[in-house]
VEXDREN-2710 file (C-alpha; in Angstrom, 1 decimal):
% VEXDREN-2710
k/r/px/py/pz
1/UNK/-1.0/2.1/-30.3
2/UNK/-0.6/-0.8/-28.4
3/UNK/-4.0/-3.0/-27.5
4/UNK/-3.7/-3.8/-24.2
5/UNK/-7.5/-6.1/-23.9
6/UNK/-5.8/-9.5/-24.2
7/UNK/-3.2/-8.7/-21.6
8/UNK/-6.6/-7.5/-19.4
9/UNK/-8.1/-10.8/-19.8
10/UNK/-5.5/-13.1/-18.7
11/UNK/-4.8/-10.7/-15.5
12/UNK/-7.9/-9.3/-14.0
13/UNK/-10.6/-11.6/-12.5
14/UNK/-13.7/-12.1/-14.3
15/UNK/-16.0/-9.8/-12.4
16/UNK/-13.1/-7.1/-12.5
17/UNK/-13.4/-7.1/-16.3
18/UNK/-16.8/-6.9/-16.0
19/UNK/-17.0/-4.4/-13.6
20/UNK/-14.5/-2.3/-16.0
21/UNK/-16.5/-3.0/-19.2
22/UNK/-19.7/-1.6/-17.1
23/UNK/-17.8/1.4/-15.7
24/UNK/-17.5/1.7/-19.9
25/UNK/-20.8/1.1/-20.8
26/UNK/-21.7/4.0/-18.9
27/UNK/-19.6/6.1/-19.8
28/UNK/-21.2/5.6/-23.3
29/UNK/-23.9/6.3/-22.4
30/UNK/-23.4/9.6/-20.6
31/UNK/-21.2/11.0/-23.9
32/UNK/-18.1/11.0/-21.8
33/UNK/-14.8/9.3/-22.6
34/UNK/-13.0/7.1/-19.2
35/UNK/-9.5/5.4/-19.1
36/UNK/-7.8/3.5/-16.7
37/UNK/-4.8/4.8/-15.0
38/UNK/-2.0/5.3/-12.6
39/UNK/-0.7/2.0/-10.9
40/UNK/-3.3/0.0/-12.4
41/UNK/-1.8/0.4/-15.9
42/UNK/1.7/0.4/-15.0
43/UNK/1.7/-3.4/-12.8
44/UNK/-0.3/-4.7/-15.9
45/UNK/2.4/-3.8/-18.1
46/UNK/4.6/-5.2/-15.2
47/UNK/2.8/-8.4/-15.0
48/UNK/2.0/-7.4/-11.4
49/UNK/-1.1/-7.9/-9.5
50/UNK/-2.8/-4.5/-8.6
51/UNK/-6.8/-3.8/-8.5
52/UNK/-6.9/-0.5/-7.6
53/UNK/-9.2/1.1/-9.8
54/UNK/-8.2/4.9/-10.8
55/UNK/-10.4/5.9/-13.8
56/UNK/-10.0/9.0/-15.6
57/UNK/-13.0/10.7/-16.8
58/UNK/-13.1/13.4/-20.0
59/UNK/-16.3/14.8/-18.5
60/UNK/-18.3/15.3/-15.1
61/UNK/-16.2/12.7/-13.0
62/UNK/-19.1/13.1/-10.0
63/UNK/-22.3/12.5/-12.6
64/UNK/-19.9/9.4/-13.8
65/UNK/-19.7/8.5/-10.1
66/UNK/-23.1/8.4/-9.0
67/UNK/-24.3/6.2/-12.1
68/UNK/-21.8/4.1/-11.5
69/UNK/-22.8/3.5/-7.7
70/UNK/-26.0/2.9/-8.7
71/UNK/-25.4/0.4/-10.9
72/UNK/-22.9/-1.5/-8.9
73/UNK/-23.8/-0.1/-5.3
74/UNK/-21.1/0.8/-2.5
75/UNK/-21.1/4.6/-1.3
76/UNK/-19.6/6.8/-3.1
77/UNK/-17.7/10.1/-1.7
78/UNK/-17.5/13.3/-4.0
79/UNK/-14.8/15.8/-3.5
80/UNK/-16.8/18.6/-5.4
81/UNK/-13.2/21.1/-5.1
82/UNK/-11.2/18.5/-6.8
83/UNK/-13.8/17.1/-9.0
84/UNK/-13.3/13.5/-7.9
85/UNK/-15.3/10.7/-6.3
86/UNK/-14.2/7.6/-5.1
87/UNK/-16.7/5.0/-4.7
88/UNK/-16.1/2.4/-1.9
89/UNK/-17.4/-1.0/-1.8
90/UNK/-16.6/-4.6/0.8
91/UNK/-13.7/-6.2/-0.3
92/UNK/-15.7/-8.5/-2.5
93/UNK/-14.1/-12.0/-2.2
94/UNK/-13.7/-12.7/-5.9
95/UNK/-10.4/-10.7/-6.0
96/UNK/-9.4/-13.2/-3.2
97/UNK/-7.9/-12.5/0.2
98/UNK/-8.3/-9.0/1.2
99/UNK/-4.8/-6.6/1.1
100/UNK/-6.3/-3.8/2.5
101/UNK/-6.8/-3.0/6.5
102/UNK/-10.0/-1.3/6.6
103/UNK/-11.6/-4.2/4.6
104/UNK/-12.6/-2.1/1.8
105/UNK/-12.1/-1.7/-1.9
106/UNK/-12.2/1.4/-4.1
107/UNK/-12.9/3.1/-7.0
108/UNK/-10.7/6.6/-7.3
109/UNK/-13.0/9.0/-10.3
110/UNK/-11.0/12.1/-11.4
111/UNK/-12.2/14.4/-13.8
112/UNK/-9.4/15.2/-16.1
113/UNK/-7.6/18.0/-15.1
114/UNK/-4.4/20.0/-14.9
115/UNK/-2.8/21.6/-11.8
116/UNK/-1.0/24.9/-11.2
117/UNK/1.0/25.8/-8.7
118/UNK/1.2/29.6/-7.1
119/UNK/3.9/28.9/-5.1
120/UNK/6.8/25.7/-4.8
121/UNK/5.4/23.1/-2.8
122/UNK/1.9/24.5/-2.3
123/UNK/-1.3/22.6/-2.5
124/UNK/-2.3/23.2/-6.4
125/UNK/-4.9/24.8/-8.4
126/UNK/-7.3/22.4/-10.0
127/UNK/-8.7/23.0/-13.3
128/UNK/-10.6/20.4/-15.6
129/UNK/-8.9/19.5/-19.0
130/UNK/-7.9/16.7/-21.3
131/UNK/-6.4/13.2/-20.6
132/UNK/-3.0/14.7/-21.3
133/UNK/-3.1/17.5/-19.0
134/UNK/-4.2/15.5/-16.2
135/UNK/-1.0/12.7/-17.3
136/UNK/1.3/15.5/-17.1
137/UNK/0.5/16.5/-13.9
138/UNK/1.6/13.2/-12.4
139/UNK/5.1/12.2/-10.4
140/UNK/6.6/10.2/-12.8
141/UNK/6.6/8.9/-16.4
142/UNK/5.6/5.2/-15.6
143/UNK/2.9/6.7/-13.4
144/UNK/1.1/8.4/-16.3
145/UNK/0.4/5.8/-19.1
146/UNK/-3.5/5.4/-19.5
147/UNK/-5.8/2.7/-21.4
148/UNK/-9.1/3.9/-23.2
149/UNK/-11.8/1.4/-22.2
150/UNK/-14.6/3.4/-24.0
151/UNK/-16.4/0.3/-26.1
152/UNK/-14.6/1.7/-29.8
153/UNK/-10.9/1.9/-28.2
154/UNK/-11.3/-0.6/-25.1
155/UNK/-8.1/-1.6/-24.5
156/UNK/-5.9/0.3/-26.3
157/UNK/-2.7/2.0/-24.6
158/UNK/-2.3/5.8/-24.4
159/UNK/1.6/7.1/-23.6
160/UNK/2.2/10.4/-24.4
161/UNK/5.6/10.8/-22.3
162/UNK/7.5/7.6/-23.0
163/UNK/6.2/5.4/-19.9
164/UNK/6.7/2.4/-21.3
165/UNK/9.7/2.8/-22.8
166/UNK/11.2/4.0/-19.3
167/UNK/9.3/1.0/-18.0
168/UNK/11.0/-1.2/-20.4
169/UNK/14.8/0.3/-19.0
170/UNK/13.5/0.2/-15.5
171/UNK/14.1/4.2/-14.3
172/UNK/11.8/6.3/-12.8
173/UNK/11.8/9.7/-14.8
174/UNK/10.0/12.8/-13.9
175/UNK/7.9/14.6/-16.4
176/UNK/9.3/18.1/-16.2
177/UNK/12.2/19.6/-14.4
178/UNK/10.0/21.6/-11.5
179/UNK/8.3/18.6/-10.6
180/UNK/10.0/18.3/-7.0
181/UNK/9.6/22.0/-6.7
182/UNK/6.1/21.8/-7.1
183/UNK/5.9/18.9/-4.9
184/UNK/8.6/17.7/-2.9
185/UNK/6.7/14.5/-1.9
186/UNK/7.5/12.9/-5.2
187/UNK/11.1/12.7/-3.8
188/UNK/10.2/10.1/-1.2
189/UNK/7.8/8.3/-4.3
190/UNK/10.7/8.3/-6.0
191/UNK/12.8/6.2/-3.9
192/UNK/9.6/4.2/-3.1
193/UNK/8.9/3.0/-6.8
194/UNK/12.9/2.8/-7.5
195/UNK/13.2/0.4/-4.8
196/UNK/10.1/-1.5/-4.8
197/UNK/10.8/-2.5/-8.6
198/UNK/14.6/-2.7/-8.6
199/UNK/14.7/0.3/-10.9
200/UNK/17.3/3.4/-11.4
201/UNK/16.7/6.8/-10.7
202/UNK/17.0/8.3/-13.9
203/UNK/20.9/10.6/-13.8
204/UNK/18.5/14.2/-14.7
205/UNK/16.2/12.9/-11.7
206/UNK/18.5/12.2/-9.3
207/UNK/20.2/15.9/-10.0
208/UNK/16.4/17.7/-9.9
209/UNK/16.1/15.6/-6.4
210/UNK/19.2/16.6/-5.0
211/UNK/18.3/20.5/-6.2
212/UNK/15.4/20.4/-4.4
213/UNK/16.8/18.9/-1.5
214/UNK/19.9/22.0/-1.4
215/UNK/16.7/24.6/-1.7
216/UNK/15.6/22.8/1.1
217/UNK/11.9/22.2/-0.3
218/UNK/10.4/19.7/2.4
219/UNK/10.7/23.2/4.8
220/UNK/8.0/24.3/2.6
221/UNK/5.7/21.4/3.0
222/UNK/3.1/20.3/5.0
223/UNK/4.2/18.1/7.3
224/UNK/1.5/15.8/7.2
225/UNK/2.2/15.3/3.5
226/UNK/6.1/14.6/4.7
227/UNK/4.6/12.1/7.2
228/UNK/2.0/10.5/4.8
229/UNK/4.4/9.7/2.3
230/UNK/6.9/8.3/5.3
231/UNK/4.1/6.1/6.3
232/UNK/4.0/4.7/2.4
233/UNK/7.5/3.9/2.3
234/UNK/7.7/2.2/5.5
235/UNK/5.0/-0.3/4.6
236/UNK/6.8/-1.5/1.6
237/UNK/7.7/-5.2/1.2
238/UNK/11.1/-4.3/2.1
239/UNK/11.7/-0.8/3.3
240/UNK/15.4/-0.9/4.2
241/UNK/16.8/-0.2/0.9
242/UNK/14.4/3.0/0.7
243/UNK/15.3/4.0/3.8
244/UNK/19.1/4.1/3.0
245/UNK/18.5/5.3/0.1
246/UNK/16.9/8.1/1.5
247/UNK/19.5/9.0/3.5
248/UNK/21.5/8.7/0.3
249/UNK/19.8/11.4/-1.0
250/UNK/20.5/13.4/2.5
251/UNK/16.6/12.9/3.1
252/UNK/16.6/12.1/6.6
253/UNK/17.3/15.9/7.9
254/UNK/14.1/16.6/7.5
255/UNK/12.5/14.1/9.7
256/UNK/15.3/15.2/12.1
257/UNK/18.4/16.8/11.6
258/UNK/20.1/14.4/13.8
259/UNK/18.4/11.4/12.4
260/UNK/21.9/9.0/11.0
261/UNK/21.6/5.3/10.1
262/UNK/24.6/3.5/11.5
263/UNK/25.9/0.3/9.4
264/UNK/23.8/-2.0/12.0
265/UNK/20.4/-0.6/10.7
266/UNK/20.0/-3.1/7.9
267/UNK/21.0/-6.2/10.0
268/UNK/18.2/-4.7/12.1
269/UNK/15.7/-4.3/9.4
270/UNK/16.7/-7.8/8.3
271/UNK/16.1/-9.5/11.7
272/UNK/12.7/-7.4/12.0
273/UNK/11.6/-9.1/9.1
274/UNK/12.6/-12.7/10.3
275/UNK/10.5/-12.4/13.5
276/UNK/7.2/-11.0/11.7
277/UNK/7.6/-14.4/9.7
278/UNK/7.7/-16.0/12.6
279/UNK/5.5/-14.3/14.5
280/UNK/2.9/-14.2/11.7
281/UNK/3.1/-18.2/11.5
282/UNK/3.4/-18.8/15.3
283/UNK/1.4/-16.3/16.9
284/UNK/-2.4/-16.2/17.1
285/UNK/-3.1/-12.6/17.5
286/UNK/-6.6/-10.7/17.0
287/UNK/-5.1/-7.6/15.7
288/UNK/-2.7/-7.4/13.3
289/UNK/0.8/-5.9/13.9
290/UNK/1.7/-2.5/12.6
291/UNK/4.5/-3.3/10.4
292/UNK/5.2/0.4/9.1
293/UNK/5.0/1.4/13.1
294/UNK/7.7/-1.2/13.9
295/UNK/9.9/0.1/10.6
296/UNK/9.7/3.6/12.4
297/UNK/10.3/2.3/15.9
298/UNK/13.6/1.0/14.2
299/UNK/14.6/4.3/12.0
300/UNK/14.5/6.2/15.1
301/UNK/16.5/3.7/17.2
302/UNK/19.6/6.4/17.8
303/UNK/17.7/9.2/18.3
304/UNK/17.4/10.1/22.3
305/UNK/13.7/10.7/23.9
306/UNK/13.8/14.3/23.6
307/UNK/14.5/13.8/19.6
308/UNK/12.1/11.3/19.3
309/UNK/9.5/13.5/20.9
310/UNK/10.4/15.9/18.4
311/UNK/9.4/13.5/15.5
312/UNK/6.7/12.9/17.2
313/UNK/5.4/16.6/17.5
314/UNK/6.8/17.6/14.3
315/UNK/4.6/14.7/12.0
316/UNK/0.8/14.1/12.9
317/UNK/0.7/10.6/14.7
318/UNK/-2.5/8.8/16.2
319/UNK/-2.2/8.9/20.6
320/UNK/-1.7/4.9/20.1
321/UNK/1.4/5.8/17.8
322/UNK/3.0/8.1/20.0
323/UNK/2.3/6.0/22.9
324/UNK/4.0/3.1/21.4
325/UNK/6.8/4.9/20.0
326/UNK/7.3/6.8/23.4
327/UNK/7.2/3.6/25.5
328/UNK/9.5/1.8/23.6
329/UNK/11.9/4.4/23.3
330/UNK/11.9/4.7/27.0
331/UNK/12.1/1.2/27.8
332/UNK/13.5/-1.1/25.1
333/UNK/17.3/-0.8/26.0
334/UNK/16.5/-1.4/29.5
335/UNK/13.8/-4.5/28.8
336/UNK/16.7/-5.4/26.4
337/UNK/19.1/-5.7/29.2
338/UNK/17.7/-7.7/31.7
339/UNK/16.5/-10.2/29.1
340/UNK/20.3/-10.7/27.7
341/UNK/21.3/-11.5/31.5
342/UNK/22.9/-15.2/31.0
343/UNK/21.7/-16.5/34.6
344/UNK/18.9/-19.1/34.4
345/UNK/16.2/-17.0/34.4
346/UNK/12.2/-18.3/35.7
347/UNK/9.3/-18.0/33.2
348/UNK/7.5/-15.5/35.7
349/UNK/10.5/-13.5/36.0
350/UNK/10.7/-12.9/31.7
351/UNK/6.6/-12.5/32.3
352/UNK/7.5/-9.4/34.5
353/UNK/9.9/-8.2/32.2
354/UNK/7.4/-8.1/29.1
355/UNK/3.5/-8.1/30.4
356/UNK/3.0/-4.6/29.9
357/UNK/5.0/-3.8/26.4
358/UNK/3.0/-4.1/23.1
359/UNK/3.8/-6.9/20.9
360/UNK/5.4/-4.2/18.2
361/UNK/7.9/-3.6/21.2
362/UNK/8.7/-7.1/21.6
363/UNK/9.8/-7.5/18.5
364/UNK/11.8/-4.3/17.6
365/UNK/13.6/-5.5/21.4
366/UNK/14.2/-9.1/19.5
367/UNK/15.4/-7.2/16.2
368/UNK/17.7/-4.4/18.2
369/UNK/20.1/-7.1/19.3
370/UNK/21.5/-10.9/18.0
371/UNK/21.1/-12.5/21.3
372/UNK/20.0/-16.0/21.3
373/UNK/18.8/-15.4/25.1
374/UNK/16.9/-12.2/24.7
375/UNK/15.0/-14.2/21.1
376/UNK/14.2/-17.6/22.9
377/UNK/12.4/-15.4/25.9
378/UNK/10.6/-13.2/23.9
379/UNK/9.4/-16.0/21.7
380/UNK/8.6/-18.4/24.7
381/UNK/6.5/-15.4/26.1
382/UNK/4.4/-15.0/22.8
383/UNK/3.8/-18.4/22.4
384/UNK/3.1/-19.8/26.1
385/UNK/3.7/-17.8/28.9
386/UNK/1.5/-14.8/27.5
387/UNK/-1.4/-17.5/27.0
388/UNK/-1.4/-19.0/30.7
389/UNK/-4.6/-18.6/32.3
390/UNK/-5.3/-19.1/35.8
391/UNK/-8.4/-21.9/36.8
392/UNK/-9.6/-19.7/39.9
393/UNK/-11.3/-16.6/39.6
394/UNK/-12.4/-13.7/41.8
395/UNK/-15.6/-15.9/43.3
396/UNK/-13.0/-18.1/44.6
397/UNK/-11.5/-15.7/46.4
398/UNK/-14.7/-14.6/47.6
399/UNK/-15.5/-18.3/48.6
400/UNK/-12.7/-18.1/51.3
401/UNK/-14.3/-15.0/53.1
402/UNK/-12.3/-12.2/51.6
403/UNK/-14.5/-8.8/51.0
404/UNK/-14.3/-7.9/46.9
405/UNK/-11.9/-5.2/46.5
406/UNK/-8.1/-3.9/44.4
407/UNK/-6.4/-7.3/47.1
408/UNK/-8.2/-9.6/44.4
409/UNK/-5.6/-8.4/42.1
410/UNK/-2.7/-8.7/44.2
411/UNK/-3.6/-12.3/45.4
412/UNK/-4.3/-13.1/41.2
413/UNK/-0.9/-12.0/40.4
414/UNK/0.5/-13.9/42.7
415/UNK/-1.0/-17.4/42.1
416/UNK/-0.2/-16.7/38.4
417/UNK/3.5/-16.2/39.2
418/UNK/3.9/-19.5/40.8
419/UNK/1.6/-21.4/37.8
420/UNK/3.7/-19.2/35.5
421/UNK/6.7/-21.7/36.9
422/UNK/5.0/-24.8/37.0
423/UNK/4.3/-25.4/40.2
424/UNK/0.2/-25.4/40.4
425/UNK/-0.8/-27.8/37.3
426/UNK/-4.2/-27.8/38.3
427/UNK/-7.1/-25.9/39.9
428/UNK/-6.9/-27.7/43.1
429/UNK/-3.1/-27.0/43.2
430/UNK/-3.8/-22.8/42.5
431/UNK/-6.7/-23.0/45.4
432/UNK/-4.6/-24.5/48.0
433/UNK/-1.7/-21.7/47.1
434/UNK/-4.5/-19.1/47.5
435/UNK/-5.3/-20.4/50.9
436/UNK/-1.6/-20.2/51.8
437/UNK/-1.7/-16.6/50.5
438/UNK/-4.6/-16.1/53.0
439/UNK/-3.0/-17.1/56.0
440/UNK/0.2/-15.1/55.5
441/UNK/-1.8/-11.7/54.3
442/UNK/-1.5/-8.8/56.3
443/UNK/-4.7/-8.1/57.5
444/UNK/-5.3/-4.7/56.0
445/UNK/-4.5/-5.3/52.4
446/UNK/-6.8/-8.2/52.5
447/UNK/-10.5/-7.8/54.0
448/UNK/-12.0/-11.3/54.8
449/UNK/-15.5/-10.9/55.8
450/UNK/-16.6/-11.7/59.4
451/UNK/-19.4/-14.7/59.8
452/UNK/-21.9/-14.0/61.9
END
């Protein structure tokens, strides 16, 4: 066996050794044997960072949890059905900048088990078992490789199926032949892992995938799973080549059977990627694109509304998902076209264009399309016109007589138009164009107050 502790200390941070030895310690203690497993194992043979924790437990994984939170603290959330816990902590700042978007870092505890299935693609049948059933019930061979960190055997590799090995020739294997009948999921994780590490699908794999795609498994399977593992594979590093891979593998009928990539999808992907480099080093934003979001936005490009819509029913999005995919879909070629218009064109006139599209939008309209006009606008937009901010407020409108009502808005908008184009550098310069707004108003859109 191979002893995988020195490779463990000159990967994982201090306190993540430590917290692993501890996590040991107790185990120990409580008579129970715990490996490490899953990802965390397979990037360390990799020499890739990852610190998700997924510990195996020979033993009561939800006794094993609740020592180990209070030892180490965090809250820890049992799944009694499953017999797993998962205790969640702050991102602690000694594994560095945080890669996670809810801040948080976990532990995943499993008790060892093994999974039947009473039907293809059903949700399994749990029952607890040894390290090897639980290994076997995983996707794929490189997924199910496991250390020992028990104080006797810490550190020593455990590879019952060939892991390594397949690691070594860079293919993703599965473990048995019904594997994509039992969970058609692992299809897409397939072409998530083969892309993400430049590997092959191994030539028995690819047949068992393209089986279960002719049986027409995903039909079978929830599709919030589908969805799930969509969302996965769009928030790789670099999704396009899983994405035409996918469609490859004649995966894209079951998002929609219409759904085609057309040989301008990657120069589309590619550009996408350009302008969140950009926009991540220009931009100062509060909240942080949604990168996976604007990969979908993309995907779906030649669908029409009513196909889209269907997508949208069909998968479980968030209201803010499906309000962003909607609104882009509805007004992104249009946007698109009046910003490509090669006439000088004023700052307030691109402002009116783009005020009321999320930033996601923007840059899927920047991405759909090589032309230098519509890239320089949206870009100017992000960076200055989207930042102008008037000097007067509603009290000065107020100062001038005018009753407080919706005609502050109007007479805002308006000021802003003509600062948007450079023509009221200063406060002075926006009170004397609100005057002039005044005097020309109609009457009944804008109350001013009588003096007694």
């Amino acid at each position: 066996m191979l002893d995988m502790s020195a490779k463990m200390d000159t990967t994982f941070p201090k306190k993540l050794k430590q917290l692993i030895k501890l996590a040991a310690r107790e185990a120990d203690t409580l008579d129970m044997r715990v490996f490490l497993v899953g990802g965390v194992v397979r990037d360390l043979l990799l020499g890739r960072q990852n610190y998700d924790l997924d510990l195996v437990v020979e033993g009561d994984a939800m006794r094993f949890g609740k020592v180990l939170a209070d030892k180490v603290g965090g809250k820890l959330v049992i799944h009694r059905k499953f017999g797993t816990a998962t205790l969640v902590q702050k991102w602690p700042a000694w594994l560095g900048p945080c890669v996670t978007s809810d801040n948080k870092f976990k532990i995943d505890i499993a008790t060892a088990r093994k999974e039947t299935y009473r039907k293809p693609a059903a949700l399994p049948t749990v029952e607890f078992s040894s390290l090897q059933n639980d290994l076997y019930r995983r996707d794929f061979t490189i997924n199910a490789i496991a250390i020992d960190i028990n104080r006797v055997r810490f550190g020593l590799l455990i590879d019952f199926f060939g892991g390594r090995r397949d690691l070594k020739n860079r293919v993703i294997r599965v473990l048995h032949d019904k594997s994509f009948i039992d969970d058609p999921t692992r299809i897409f994780r397939a072409v998530r892992f083969e892309q993400r590490f430049g590997f092959t699908i191994e030539k028995h794999t690819e047949y068992l995938i393209m089986h279960a795609v002719k049986q027409e498994m995903f039909r079978r399977t929830e599709n919030q799973r589908i969805r799930n593992e969509l969302v996965l594979l769009l928030k790789e590093k670099d999704p396009v080549k899983a994405v035409l891979r996918m469609q490859q593998l004649h995966e894209m009928r079951f998002i929609h059977p219409e759904l085609v990539l057309g040989n301008s999808t990657k120069g589309t992907f590619k550009r996408l990627k350009k302008h969140l480099e950009w926009y991540n080093r220009s931009v100062a934003s509060k909240s942080p694109l949604n990168g996976w979001l604007m990969n979908l936005m993309i995907m779906l490009e030649k669908l029409t509304e009513r196909q889209t819509d269907e997508v949208l029913e069909k998968f479980v999005f968030t209201r803010k998902e499906k309000e962003t995919l909607k609104a882009y879909k509805q007004r992104g070629g249009r946007v698109s076209g009046n910003l490509s218009l090669s006439r000088k064109m004023r700052p307030s006139e691109v402002f009116c264009f783009l005020k009321d599209l999320s930033h996601e939008e923007m840059l899927c309209i920047m991405s759909r399309t090589t032309s230098v006009a519509i890239e320089r606008r949206v870009r100017k937009f992000l960076t200055k016109y989207n930042k102008t901010k008037l000097h007067i407020k509603g009290h000065d409108i107020q100062a001038e007589g005018v009753t407080p009502g919706p005609g502050y808005g109007k007479v805002l908008w308006q000021v802003l138009r003509e600062k948007l184009d450079g023509k009221l550098p200063q406060k002075k310069d926006e009170i004397r164009y609100l005057r002039k707004i005044l005097s020309r108003e109609n009457p009944q859109k804008i109350k001013r107050k009588k003096h007694v």
